[in-house]
C-alpha positions as protocol buffer text, in pm:
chain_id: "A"
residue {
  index: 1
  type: UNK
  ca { x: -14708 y: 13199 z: 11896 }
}
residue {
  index: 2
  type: UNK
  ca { x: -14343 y: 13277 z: 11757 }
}
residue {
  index: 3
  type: UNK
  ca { x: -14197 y: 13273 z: 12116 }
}
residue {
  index: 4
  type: UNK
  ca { x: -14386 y: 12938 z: 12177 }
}
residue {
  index: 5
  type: UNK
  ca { x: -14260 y: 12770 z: 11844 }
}
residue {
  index: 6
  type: UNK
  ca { x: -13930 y: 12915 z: 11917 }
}
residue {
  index: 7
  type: UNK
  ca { x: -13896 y: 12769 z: 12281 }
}
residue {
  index: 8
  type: UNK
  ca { x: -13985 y: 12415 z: 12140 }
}
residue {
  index: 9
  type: UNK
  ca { x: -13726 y: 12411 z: 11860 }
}
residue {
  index: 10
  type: UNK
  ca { x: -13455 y: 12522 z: 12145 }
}
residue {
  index: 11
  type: UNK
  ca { x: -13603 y: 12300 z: 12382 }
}
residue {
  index: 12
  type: UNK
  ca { x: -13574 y: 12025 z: 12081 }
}
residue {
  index: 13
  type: UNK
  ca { x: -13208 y: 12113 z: 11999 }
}
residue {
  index: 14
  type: UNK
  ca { x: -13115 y: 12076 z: 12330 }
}
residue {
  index: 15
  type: UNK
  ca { x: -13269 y: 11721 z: 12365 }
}
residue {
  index: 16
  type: UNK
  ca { x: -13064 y: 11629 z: 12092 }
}
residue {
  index: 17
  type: UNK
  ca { x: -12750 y: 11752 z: 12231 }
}
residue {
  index: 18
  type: UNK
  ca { x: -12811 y: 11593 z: 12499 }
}
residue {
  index: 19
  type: UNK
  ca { x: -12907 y: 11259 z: 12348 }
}
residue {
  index: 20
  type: UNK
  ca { x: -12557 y: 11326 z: 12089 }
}
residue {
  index: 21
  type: UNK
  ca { x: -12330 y: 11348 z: 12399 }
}
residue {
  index: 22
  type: UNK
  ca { x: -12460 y: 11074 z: 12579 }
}
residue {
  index: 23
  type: UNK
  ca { x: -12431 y: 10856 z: 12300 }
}
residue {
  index: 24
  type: UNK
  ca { x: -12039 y: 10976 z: 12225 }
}
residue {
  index: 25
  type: UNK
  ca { x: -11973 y: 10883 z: 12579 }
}
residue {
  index: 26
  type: UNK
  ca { x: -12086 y: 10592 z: 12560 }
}
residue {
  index: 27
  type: UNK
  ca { x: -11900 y: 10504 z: 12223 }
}
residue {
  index: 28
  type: UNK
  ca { x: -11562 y: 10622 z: 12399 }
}
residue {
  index: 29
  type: UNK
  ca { x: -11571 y: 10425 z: 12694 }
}
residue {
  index: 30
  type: UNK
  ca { x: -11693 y: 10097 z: 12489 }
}
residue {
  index: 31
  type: UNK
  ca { x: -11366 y: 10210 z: 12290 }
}
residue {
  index: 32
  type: UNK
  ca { x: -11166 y: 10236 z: 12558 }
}
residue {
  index: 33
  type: UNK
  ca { x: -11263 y: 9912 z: 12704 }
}
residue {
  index: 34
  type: UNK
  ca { x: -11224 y: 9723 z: 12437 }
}
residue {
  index: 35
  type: UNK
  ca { x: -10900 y: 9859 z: 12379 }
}
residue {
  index: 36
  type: UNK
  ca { x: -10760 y: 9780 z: 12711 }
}
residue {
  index: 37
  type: UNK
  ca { x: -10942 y: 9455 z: 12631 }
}
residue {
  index: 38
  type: UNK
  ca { x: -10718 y: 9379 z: 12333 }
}
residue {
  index: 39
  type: UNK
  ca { x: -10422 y: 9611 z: 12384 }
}
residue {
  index: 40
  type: UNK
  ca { x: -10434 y: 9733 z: 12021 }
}
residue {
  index: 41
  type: UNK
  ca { x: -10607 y: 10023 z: 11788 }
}
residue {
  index: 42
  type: UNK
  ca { x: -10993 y: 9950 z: 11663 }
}
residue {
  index: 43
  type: UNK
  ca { x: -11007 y: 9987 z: 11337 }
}
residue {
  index: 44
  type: UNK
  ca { x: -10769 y: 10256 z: 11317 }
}
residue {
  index: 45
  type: UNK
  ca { x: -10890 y: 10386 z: 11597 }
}
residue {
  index: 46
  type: UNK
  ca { x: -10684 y: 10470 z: 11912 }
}
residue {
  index: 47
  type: UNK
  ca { x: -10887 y: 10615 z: 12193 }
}
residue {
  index: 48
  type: UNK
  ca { x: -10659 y: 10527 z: 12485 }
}
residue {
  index: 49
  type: UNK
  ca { x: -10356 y: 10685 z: 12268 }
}
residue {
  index: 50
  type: UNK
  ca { x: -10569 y: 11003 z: 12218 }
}
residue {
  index: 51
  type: UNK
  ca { x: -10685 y: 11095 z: 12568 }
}
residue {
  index: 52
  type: UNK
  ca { x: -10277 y: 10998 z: 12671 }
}
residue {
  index: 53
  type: UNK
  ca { x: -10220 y: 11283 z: 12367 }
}
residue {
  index: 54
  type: UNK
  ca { x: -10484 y: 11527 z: 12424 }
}
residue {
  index: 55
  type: UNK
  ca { x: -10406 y: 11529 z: 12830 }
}
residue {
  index: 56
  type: UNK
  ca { x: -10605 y: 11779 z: 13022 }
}
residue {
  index: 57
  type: UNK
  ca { x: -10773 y: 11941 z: 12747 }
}
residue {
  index: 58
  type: UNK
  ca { x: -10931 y: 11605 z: 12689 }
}
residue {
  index: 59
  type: UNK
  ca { x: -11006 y: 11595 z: 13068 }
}
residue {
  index: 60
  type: UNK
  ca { x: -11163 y: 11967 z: 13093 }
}
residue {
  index: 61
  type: UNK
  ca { x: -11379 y: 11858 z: 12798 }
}
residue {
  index: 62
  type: UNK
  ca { x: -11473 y: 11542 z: 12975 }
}
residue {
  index: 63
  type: UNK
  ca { x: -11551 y: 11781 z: 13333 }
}
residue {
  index: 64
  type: UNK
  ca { x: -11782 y: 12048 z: 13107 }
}
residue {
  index: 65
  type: UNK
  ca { x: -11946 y: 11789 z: 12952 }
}
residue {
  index: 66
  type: UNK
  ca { x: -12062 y: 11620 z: 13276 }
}
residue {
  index: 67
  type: UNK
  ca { x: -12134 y: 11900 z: 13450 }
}
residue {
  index: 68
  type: UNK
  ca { x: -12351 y: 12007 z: 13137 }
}
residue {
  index: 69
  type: UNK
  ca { x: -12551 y: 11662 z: 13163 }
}
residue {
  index: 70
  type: UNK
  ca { x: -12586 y: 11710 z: 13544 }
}
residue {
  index: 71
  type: UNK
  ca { x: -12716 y: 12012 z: 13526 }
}
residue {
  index: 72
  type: UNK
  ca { x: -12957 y: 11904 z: 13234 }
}
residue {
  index: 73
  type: UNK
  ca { x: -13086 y: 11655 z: 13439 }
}
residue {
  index: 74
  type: UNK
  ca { x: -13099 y: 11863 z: 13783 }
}
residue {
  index: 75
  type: UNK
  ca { x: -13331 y: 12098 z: 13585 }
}
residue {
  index: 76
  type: UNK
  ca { x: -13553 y: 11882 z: 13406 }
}
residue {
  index: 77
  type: UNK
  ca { x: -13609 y: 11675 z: 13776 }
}
């Protein structure tokens, strides 16, 4: 009963991780559209300015974090 709980609330987390990341990409390239769009800041806000400044940290991030949701979806198909 405990293990059967306990793989649902993982199971659970991991849905919402999922459903977290896919919604912060989605946010970051609408920001990054719509800042190439206007050529300035959103609200304060300066995605292009931080990927130029974050370099290829930001881009390994970026890699995991696909290869995460690939995987996530490989596995649930």
């Amino acid at each position: 009963m405990k293990k059967l709980l306990m793989e649902k609330l993982l199971k659970n987390i991991r849905n919402v991780v999922v459903e977290l990341t896919y919604t912060a990409l989605t946010i970051l390239a609408l920001g990054v559209v719509v800042q190439l769009l206007i050529d300035e800041p959103l609200l304060g806000w300066d995605p292009v300015g931080n990927i130029n400044e974050a370099g290829n940290a930001f881009i390994g991030i970026i890699a995991i974090g696909a290869l995460y949701l690939l995987f996530i979806r490989k596995r649930n198909s």
